[in-house]
PyMOL commands that place a pseudoatom at each C-alpha (Angstrom):
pseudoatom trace, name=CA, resn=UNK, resi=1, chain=A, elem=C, hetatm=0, pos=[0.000, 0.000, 0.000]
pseudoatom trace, name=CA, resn=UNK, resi=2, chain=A, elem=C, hetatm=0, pos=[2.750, 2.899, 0.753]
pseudoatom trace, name=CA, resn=UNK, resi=3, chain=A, elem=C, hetatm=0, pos=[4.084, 2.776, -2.566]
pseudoatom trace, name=CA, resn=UNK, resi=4, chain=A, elem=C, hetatm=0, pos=[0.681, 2.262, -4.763]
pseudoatom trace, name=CA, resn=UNK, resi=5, chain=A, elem=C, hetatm=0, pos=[-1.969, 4.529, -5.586]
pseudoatom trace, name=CA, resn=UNK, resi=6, chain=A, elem=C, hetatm=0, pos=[-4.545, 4.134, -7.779]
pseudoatom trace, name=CA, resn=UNK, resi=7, chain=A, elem=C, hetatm=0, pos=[-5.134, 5.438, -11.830]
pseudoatom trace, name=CA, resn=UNK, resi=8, chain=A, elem=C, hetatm=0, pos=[-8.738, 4.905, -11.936]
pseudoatom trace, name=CA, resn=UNK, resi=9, chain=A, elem=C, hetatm=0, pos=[-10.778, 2.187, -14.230]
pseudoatom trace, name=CA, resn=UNK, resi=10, chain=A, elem=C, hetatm=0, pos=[-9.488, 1.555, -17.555]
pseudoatom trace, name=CA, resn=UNK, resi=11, chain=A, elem=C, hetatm=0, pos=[-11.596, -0.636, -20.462]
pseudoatom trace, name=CA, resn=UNK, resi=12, chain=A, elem=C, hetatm=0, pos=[-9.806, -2.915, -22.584]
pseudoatom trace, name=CA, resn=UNK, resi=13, chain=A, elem=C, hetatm=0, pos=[-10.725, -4.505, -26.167]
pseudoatom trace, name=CA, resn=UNK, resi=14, chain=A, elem=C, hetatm=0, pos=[-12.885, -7.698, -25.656]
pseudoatom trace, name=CA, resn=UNK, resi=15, chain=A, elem=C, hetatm=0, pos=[-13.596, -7.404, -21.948]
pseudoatom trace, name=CA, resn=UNK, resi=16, chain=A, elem=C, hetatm=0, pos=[-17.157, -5.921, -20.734]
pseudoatom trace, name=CA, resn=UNK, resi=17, chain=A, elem=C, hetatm=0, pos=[-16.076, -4.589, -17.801]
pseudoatom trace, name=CA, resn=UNK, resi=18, chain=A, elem=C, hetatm=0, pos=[-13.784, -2.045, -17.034]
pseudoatom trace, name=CA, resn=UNK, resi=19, chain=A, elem=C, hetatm=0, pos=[-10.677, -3.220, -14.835]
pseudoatom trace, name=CA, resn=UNK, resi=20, chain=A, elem=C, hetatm=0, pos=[-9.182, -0.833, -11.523]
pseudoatom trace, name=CA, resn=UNK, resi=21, chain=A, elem=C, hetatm=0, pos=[-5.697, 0.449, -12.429]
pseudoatom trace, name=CA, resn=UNK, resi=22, chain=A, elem=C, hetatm=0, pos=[-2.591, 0.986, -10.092]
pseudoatom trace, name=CA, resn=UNK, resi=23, chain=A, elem=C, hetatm=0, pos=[0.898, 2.530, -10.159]
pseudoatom trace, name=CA, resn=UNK, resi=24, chain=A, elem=C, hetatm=0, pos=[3.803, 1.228, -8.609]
pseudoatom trace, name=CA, resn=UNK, resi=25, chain=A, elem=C, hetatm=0, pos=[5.659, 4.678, -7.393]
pseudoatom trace, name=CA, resn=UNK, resi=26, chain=A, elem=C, hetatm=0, pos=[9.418, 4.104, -7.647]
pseudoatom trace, name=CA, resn=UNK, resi=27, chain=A, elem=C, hetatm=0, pos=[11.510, 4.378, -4.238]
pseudoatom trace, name=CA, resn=UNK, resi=28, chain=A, elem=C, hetatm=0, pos=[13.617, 6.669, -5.798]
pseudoatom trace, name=CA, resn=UNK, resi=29, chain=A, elem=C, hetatm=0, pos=[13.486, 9.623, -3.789]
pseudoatom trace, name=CA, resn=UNK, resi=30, chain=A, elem=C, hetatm=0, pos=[12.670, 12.091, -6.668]
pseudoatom trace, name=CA, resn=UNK, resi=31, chain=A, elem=C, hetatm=0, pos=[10.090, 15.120, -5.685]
pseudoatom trace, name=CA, resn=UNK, resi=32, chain=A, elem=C, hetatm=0, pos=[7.524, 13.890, -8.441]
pseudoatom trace, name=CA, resn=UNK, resi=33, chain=A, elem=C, hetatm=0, pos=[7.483, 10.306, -6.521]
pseudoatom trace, name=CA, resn=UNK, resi=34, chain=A, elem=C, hetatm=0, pos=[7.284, 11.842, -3.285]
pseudoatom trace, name=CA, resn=UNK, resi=35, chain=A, elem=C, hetatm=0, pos=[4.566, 14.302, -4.418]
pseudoatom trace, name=CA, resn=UNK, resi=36, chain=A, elem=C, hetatm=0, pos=[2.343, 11.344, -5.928]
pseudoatom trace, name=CA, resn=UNK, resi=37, chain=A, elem=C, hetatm=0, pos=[2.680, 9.743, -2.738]
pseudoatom trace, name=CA, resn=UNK, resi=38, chain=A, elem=C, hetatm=0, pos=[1.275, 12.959, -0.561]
pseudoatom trace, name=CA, resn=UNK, resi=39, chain=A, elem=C, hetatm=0, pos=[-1.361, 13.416, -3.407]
pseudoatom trace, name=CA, resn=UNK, resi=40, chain=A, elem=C, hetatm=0, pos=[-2.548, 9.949, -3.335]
pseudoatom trace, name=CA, resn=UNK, resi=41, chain=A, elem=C, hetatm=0, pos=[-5.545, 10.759, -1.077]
pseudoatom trace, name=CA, resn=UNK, resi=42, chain=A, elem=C, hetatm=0, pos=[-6.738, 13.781, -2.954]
pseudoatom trace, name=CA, resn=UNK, resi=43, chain=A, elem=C, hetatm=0, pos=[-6.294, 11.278, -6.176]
pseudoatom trace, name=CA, resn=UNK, resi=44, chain=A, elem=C, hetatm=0, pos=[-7.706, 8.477, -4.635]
pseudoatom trace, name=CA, resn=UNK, resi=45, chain=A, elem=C, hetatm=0, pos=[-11.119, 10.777, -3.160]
pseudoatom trace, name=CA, resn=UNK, resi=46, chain=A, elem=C, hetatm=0, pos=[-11.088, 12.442, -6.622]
pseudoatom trace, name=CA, resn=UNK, resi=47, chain=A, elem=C, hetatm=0, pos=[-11.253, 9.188, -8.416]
pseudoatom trace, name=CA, resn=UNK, resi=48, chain=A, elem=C, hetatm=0, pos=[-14.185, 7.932, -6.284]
pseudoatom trace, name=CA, resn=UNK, resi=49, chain=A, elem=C, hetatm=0, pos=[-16.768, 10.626, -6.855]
pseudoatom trace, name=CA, resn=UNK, resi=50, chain=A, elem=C, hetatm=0, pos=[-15.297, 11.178, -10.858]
pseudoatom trace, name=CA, resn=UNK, resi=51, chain=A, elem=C, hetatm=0, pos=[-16.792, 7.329, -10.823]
pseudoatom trace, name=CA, resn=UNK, resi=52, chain=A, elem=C, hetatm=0, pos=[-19.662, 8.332, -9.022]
pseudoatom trace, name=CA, resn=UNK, resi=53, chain=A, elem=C, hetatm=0, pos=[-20.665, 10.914, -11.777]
pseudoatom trace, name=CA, resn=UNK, resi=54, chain=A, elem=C, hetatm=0, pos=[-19.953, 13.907, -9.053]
pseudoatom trace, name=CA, resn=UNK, resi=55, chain=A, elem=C, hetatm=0, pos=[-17.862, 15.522, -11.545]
pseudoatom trace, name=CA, resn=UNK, resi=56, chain=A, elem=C, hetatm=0, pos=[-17.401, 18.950, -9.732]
pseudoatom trace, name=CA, resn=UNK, resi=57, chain=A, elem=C, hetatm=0, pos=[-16.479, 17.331, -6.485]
pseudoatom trace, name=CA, resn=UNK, resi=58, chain=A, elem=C, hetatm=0, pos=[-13.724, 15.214, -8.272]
pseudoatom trace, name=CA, resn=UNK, resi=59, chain=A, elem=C, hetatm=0, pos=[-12.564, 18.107, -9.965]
pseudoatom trace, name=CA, resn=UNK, resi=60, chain=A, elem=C, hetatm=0, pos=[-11.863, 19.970, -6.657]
pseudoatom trace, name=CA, resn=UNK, resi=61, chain=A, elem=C, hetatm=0, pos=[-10.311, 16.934, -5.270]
pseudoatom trace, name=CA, resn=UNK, resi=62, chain=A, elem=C, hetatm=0, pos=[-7.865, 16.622, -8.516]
pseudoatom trace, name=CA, resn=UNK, resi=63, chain=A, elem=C, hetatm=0, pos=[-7.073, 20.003, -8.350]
pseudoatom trace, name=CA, resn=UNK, resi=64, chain=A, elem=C, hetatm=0, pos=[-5.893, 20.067, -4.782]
pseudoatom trace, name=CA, resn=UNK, resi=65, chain=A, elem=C, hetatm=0, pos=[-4.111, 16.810, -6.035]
pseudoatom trace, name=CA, resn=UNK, resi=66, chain=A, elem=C, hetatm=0, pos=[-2.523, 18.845, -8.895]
pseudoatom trace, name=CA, resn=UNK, resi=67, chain=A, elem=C, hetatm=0, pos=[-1.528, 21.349, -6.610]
pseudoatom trace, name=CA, resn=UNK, resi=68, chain=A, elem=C, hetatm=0, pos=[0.456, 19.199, -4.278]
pseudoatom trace, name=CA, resn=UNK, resi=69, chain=A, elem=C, hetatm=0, pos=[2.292, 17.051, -7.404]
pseudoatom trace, name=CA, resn=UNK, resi=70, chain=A, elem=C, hetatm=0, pos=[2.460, 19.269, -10.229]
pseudoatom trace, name=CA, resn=UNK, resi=71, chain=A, elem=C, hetatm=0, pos=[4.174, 16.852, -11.642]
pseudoatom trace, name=CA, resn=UNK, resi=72, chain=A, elem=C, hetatm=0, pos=[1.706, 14.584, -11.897]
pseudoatom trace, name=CA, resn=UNK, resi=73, chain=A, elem=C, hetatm=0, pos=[0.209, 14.038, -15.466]
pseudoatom trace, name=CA, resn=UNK, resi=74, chain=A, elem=C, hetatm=0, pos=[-2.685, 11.598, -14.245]
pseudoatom trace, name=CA, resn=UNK, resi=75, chain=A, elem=C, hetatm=0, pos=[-4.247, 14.074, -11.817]
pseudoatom trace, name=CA, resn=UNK, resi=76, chain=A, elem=C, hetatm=0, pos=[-4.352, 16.830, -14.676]
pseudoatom trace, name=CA, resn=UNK, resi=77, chain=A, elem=C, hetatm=0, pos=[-5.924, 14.628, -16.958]
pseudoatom trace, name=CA, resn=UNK, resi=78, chain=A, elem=C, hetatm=0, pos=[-8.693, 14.126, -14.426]
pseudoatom trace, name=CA, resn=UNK, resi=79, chain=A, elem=C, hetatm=0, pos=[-8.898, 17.547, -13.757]
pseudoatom trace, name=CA, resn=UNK, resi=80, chain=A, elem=C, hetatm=0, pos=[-9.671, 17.890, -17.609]
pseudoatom trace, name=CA, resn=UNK, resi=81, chain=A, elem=C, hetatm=0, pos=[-12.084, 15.363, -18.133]
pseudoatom trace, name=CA, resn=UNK, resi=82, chain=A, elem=C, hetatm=0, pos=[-13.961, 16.417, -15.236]
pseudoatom trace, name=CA, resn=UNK, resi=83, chain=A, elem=C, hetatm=0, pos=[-14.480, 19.774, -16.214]
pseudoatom trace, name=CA, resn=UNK, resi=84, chain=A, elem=C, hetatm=0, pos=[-15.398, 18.211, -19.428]
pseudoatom trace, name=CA, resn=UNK, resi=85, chain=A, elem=C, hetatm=0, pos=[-17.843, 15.795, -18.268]
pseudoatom trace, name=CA, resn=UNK, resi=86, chain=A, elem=C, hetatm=0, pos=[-19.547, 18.338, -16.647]
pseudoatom trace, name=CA, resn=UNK, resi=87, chain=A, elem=C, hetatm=0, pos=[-20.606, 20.197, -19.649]
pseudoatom trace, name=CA, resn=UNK, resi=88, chain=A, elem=C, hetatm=0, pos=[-21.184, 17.102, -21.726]
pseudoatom trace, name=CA, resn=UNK, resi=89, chain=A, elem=C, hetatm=0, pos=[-22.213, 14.111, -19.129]
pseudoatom trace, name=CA, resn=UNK, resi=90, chain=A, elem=C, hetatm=0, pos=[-21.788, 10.460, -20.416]
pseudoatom trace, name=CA, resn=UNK, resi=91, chain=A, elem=C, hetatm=0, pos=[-24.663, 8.445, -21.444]
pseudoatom trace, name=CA, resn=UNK, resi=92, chain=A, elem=C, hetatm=0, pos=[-26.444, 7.332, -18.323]
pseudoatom trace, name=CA, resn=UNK, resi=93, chain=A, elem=C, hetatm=0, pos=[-24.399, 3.322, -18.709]
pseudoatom trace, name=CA, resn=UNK, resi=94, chain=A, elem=C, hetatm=0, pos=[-21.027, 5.017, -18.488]
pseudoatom trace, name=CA, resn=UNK, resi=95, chain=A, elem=C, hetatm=0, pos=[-18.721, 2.842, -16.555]
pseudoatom trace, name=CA, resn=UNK, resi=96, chain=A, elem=C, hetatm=0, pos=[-16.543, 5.337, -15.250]
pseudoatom trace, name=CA, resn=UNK, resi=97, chain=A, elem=C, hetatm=0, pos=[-13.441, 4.303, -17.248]
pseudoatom trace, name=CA, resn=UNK, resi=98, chain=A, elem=C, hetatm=0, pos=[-11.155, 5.986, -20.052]
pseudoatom trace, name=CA, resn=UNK, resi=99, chain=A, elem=C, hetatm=0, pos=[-12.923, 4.217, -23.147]
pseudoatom trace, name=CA, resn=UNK, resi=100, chain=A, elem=C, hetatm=0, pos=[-13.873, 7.547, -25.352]
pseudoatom trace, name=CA, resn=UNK, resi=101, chain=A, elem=C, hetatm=0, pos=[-10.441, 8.899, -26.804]
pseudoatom trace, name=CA, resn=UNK, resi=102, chain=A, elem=C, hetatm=0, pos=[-11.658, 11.879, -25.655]
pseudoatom trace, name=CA, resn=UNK, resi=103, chain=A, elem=C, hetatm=0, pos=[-10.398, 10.386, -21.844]
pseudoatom trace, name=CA, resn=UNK, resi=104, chain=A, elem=C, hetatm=0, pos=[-7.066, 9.519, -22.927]
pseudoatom trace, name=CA, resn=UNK, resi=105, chain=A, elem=C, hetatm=0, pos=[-6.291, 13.454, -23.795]
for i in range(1, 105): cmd.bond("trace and resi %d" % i, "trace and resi %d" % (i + 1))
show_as sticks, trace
zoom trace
C-alpha cells in the first residue's frame, strides 16, 4: 500500500467490464514520486466521486491533487475530463473508465 496509488478504471478490447488500475511509485526519492505519494488521497477521493458521476467534487479533489504534485500528469488529466464531463455528461451506462479517446487526452 505505501508505494501504490490508484489510476482509476481503464476498459480494454474484448472485456465488458472495465478493470481498476494501479501505479507502482518508484523508491527513488525524486520530488515527483514523493509528491504522488502525498497526493494519493486527494487522487484516490477524486477518483471515487469522478466514478460516481460527481464531476465537480472530483474536480476539486484533482485540483488540490494537482496542486500538491504538479508533476503529476494523471491528476491533470482528471482535472480535464472532469471539467469536461460536466458540460457534456456520459450516457447514463457510463462505466466510469477511459474508453472515449476523448479520456485519454
Amino acid at each position: 500500500r505505501e508505494r501504490v496509488r490508484p489510476l482509476g478504471l481503464s476498459a480494454l478490447i474484448g472485456r465488458r467490464r472495465p478493470i481498476r488500475a494501479f501505479e507502482i511509485v518508484p523508491e527513488d526519492g525524486t520530488q515527483a514520486s514523493l509528491g504522488k505519494l502525498l497526493a494519493r488521497d486527494a487522487l484516490t477521493e477524486g477518483l471515487a466521486e469522478f466514478e460516481a458521476r460527481r464531476f465537480a467534487e472530483a474536480g476539486l479533489k484533482f485540483r488540490q491533487a494537482a496542486e500538491i504534485c504538479p508533476e503529476d500528469a494523471v491528476a491533470g488529466l482528471y482535472l480535464r475530463n472532469a471539467a469536461r464531463l460536466m458540460a457534456d455528461p456520459p450516457p447514463e451506462d457510463w462505466t466510469g473508465a477511459a474508453a472515449d479517446p476523448r479520456d485519454l487526452r
